[in-house]
C-alpha positions in Angstrom: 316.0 200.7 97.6 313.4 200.8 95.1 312.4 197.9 92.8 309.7 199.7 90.3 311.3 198.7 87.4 309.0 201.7 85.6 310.5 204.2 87.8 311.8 206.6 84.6 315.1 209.2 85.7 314.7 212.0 83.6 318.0 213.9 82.7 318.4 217.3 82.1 318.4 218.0 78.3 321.5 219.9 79.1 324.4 218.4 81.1 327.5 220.5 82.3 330.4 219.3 81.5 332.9 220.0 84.3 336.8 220.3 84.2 338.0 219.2 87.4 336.1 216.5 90.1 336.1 219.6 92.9 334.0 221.5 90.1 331.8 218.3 89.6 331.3 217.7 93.4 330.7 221.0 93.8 328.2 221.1 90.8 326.3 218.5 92.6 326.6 219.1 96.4 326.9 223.3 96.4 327.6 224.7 99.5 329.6 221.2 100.9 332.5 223.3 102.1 330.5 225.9 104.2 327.9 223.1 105.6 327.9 222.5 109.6 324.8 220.2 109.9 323.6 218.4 107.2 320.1 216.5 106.8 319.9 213.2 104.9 317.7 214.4 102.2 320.8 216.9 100.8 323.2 214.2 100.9 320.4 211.6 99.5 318.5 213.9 96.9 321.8 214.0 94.5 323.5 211.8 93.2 326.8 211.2 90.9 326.4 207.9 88.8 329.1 205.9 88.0 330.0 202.4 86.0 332.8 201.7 88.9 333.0 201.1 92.7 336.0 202.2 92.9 335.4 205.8 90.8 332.6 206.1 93.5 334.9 205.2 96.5 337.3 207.6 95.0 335.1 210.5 94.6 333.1 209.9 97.8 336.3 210.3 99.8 337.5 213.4 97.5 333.5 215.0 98.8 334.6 214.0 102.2 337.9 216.0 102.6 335.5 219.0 101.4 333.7 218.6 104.2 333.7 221.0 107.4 334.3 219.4 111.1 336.8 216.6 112.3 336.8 213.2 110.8 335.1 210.5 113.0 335.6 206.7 112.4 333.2 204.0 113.6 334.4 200.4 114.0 331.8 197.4 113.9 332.6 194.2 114.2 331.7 191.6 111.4 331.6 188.4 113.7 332.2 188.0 117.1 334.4 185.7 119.2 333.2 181.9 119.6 333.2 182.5 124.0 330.9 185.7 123.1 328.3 183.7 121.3 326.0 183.3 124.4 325.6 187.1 125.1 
């Protein structure tokens, strides 16, 4: 995260308007479908604003379907049981 509150974002004087969100994510991340490996600074150098979590959530999972390979969840665990507390 950065905090410099003078840190400027400078928009393009033209934006492109797209018609559909696969033309936007595309707009944004080209090449998402053909991609094998991927380094952070791809994924991390663009960006899609949004007002709304749940727009963002939406699209984020829309990028993800584009994505080559097999989907992979992780599980965490938020707290852990009261007999594991010593460990």
């Amino acid at each position: 995260l950065r905090t410099n509150p003078e840190e400027t974002i400078h928009l393009p004087s033209v934006i492109n308007e797209c018609l559909t969100l696969k033309e936007l994510i595309c707009t944004i991340y080209p090449r998402l479908q053909e991609l094998t490996t991927m380094s952070t600074s791809y994924l991390t150098g663009r960006n899609i604003l949004l007002v709304r979590n749940d727009d963002v959530n939406f699209i984020n999972v829309r990028a993800l379907e584009m994505m080559p390979g097999e989907e992979i969840d992780y599980f965490t665990a938020d707290q852990l049981p009261k007999d594991d507390s010593d460990d």
